[in-house]
C-alpha positions as CSV (number, residue, x, y, z in Angstrom):
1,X,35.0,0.0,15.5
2,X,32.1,2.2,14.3
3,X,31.6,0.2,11.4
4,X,31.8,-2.8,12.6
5,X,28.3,-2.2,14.5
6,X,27.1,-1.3,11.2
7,X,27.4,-4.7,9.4
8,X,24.0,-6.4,9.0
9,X,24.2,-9.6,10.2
10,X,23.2,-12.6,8.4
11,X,23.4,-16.6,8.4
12,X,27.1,-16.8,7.6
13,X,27.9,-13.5,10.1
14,X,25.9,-13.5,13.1
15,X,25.2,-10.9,15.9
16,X,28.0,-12.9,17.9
17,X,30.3,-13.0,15.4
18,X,30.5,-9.1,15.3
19,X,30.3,-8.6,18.6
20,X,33.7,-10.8,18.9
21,X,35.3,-8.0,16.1
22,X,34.4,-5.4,18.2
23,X,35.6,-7.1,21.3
24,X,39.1,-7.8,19.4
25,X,39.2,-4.6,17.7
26,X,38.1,-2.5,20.9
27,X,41.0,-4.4,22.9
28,X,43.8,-3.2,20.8
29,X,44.5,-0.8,23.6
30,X,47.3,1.1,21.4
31,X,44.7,2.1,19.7
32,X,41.7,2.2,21.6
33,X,42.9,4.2,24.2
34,X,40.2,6.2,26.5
35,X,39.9,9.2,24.5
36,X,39.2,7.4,21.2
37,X,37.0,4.4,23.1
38,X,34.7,8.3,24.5
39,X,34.6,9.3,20.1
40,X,33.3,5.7,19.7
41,X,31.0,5.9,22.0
42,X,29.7,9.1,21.2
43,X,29.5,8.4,17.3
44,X,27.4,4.9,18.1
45,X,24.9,7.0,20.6
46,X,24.4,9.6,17.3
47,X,23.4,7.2,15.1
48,X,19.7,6.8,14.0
49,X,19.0,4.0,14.6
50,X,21.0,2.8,17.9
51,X,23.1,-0.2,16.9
52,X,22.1,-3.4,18.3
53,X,25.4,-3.9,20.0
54,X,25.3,-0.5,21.8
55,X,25.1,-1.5,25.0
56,X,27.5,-4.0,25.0
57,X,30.0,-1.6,24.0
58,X,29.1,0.2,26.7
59,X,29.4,-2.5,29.0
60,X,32.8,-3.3,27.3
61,X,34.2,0.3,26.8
62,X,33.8,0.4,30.3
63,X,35.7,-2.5,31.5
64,X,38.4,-1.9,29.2
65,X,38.6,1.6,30.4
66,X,37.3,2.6,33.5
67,X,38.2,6.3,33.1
68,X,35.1,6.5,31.1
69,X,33.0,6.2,33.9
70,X,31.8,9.7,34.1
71,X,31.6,10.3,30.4
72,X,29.2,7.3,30.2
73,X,27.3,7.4,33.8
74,X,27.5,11.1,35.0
75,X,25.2,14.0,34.3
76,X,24.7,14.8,30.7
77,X,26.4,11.1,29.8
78,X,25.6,8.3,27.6
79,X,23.3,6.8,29.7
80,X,21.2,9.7,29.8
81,X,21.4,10.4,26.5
82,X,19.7,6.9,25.7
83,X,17.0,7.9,28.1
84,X,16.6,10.7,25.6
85,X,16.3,8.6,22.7
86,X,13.9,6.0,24.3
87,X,16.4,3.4,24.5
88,X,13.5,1.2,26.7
89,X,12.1,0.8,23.0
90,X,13.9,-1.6,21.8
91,X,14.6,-5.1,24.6
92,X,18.2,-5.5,23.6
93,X,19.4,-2.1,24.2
94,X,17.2,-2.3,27.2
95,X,18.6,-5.2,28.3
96,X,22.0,-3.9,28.2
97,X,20.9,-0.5,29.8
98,X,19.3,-1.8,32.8
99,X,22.5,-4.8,33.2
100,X,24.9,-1.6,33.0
101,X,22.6,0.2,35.5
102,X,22.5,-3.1,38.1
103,X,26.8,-3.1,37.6
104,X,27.1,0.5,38.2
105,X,23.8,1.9,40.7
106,X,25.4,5.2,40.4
107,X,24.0,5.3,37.0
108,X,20.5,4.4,37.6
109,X,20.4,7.5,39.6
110,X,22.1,9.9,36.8
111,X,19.6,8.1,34.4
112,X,16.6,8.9,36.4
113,X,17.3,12.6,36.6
114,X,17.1,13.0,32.7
């Protein structure tokens, strides 16, 4: 799933197009269970640059696994940790922050107190 948000996209293989692999490949829940869906997470936030499809990731980690609610909104969480790395710099990840902030208000207060 990691390296799937590391494919450049391009005319034939647009951002949509991955984003559908990582929604198939994400929703093999034999696989993808809660612990490995938090390693996922946790890889994509380390990476320099953030991938473009973060934040939905995020969004979809989170659906598919609602146990990861702390690990990604509470204290010391993903959410903060893009606060950290400035993740208002760039309008897609933005985007995607603030929608996962409006889903779960929770997390805009976590995020605020980084």
């Amino acid at each position: 799933a990691v390296a799937l948000h590391k494919i450049q996209q391009s005319k034939e293989l647009g951002l949509r197009r991955i984003a559908e692999a990582v929604e198939v490949c994400l929703g093999e829940r034999s696989v993808f269970h809660t612990q490995v869906l938090a390693v996922v997470l946790q890889q994509l936030v380390d990476q320099t640059p953030l991938p473009i499809l973060l934040m939905r990731t995020v969004l979809l980690c989170l659906r598919l696994s609602p146990g990861l609610s702390d690990f990604v909104l509470g204290n010391g969480g993903i959410l903060q940790r893009l606060v950290a790395k400035q993740v208002w710099t760039v309008p897609p990840l933005w985007e995607g922050f603030l929608r996962c902030c409006r889903q779960h208000p929770a997390a805009a207060a976590a995020a605020a107190e980084s």
